[in-house]
Every structure is written in C-alpha cells, then in structure tokens.
N, C-alpha and C positions, 0 to 999 in steps of 0.2 A: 932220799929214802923216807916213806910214812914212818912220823911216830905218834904214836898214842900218847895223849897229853891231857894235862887239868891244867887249867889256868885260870887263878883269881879265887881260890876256892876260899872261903874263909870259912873259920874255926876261931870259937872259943878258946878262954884260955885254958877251960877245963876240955877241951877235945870235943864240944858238940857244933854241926855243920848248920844244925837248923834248931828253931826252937818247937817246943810240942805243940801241938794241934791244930796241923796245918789246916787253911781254909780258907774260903774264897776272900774275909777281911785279912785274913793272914796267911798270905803264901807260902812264906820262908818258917811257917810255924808263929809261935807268940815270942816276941822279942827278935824274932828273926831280923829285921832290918840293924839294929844294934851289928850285927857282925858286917856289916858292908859298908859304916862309915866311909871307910877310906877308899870307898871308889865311887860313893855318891858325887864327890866334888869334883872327879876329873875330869879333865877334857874328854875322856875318850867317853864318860858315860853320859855328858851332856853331848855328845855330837849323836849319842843313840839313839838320846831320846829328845831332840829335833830341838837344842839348845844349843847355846852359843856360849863361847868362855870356857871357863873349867882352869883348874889346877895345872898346872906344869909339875915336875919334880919327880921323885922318888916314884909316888903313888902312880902316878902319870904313865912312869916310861911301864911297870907291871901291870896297868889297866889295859896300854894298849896291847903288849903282848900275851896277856889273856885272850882277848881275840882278834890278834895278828895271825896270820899264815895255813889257815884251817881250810880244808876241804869240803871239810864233813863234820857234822857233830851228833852224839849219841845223848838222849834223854831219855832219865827213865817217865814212868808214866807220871806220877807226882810232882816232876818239876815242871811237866807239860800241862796239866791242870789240877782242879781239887776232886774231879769226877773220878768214880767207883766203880767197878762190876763196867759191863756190858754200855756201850753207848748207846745213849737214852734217843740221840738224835746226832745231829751232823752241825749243831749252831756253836760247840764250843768250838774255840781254834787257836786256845793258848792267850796266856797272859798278858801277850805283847801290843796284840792289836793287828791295823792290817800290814803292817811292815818290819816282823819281828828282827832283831838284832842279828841271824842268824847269816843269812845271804847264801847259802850254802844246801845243800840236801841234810836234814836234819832228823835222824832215826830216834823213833822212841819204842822204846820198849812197852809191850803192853803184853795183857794177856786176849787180847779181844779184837778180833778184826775191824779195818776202818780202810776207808779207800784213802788216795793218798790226797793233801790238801797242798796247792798249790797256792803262796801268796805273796802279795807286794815284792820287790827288792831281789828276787832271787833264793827266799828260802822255802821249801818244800817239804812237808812234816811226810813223813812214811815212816808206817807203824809196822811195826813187827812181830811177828808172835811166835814165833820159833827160837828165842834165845838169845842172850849177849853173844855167842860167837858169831851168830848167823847175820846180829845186826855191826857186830864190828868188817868182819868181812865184807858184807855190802858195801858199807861206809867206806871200806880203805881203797875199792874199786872204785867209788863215788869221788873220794879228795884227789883220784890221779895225779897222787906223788905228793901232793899236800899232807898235811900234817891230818890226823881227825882227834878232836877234843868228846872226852870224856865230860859231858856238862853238868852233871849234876844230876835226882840230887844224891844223897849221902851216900843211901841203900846202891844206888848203881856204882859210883864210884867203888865201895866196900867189893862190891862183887864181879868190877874187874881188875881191882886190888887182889882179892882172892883166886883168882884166873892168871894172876902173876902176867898182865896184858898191857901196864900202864908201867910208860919209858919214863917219865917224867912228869913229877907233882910240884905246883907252885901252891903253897898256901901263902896263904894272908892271915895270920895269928893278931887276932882281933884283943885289945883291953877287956873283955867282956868276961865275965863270967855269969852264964845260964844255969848253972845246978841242975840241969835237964833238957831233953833233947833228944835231938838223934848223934850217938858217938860214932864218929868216924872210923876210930882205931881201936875199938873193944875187938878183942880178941886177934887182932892182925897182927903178926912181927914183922916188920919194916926189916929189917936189917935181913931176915931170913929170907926175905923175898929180893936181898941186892941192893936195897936203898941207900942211899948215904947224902950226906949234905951237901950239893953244891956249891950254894948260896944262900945268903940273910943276910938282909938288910933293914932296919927299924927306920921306921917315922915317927911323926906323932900319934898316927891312926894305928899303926899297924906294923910288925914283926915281919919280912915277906922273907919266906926258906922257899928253896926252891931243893927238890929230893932227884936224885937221879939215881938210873941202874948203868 
C-alpha cells in the first residue's frame, strides 16, 4: 500500500528546514547547507552526485532510505528553483543538472503553467496548478503502489502536514542553530494530527527521529 513519506528532512535545532533568503548562491537559504552535514558524506549522496566512497553507518543506512522505495515525488516550486511569478522561459530545469536524483515522476507544485520536462535517468518534472491534492493523487497513481515522498521544501511539507496527508516523517535534527528561517512546526500539533515517535537514533552529525501515524 502507498505511503506518503519525508525522508532525510533536516532541521535545526531551533525547528528551521532552511535558512533565509533563498537564492540561486543559496538554495537551501543562508547557512542552509550547515543542516545537511550528515548526509553530505554518505555513500548514498556521493553515488548521486557521480562519486565514489562515502560513509557507511548510522547516517548511511537513513540517506539511503530517504530515497529508497519511492514512486513518485512531490516538490514545491522553491525547492525546484529560485524563479518567481510566471516562467520567464523554458531554460531553467532544476538544481540538479541533466540527471537529477529523482528517477521517478516528480510533481511540483506551482502556480503557473509549464509543459512537462523530461530528463536523464528516468525523472520527469510535471508541474501542477491545481493544488496539493490534485498533485498528491496524480503522484500516488504515478508511484503504482510505491511509496511518494513529500520533498521538500518546508512550506509544502507544512501544508501536507496541515492536510493531515503525511504517514511518516523522518527528520534529521542537525547541531545547528539558525535563529531564523523557515519553521517547520510553527503552529502545527504533531500529536493532534496522530504523530508519535517511532524512532531516534544520534550520530555525530545528527539526531534522526523518525514520527509516525
């Protein structure tokens, strides 16, 4: 059976996903890579990004099942690029390059129509304008019986947190504190929505809770 899933997400230790003013030098925001230490060194994120070696352990086995067993994945439109308003053109195509991490049909949420972008490996960006339900239902037709991840970034997670849609959250509680950001959990109750602790487990990099309904 599909579940709706976050994997790898990381957080501050004051609750922010990303730091402020995301932008094309700074994607994940200013100081945003500080939260992803402990997945920079794994194997799984050196086999991503067309490198050899990497970490074994703790960090390892939760990198890889961050994007282990996914059918599908949902993005909002900011973790897809740092472009605004209406598409200027059709030359952006994401972060990644021509063979993004994804492998999969990968939904972004937008407000703006785009035709769909087919690239390298198997992943296929299609944008959506009509809603997180609309693009979660597509996606769960899409993973056929696979899992679809929730990708990031903060804002969409929050709002299919708020849609009570998300079976399971793995964060990664990073040493970090940012004093600013984007908060994950400002105004959400966890527990009201079913949550409870599965799992946690500590490294040196990183705290990993894993939350389930």
């Amino acid at each position: 059976m599909t579940k709706v899933r976050v994997g790898g997400f990381s957080i501050s230790l004051d609750g922010f996903g990303a730091g402020p003013e995301q932008s094309l030098e700074n994607p994940l925001g200013k100081r945003g890579r500080e939260l992803h230490q402990w997945f920079f060194g794994t194997r799984t994120f050196r086999a991503m990004t067309g490198q050899d070696g990497g970490s074994d352990g703790v960090d390892e086995a939760y990198a890889h099942r961050a994007m282990d067993g996914f059918g599908a994945f949902i993005l909002g439109r900011n973790m897809f690029g740092p472009i605004r308003g209406p598409w200027p053109d059709d030359v952006w195509k994401g972060w990644w390059g021509a063979n993004p991490p994804y492998h999969a049909p990968t939904f972004v949420l937008t407000h703006h129509p785009r035709d769909p972008i087919e690239m390298e490996g198997g992943t296929t960006f299609i944008f959506v304008t009509d809603g997180i339900e609309a693009a979660l239902d597509q996606a769960k037709r899409a993973a056929n019986g696979r899992d679809v991840k929730i990708g990031g970034g903060v804002e969409t997670v929050r709002q299919y947190l708020r849609a009570a849609s998300i079976d399971e959250l793995h964060l990664a509680v990073s040493p970090v504190v940012l004093g600013q950001g984007e908060a994950l959990f400002a105004g959400i109750d966890l527990p009201a929505l079913g949550f409870r602790v599965a799992e946690h487990q500590p490294t040196a990099h990183a705290t990993h809770i894993v939350l389930s309904r």
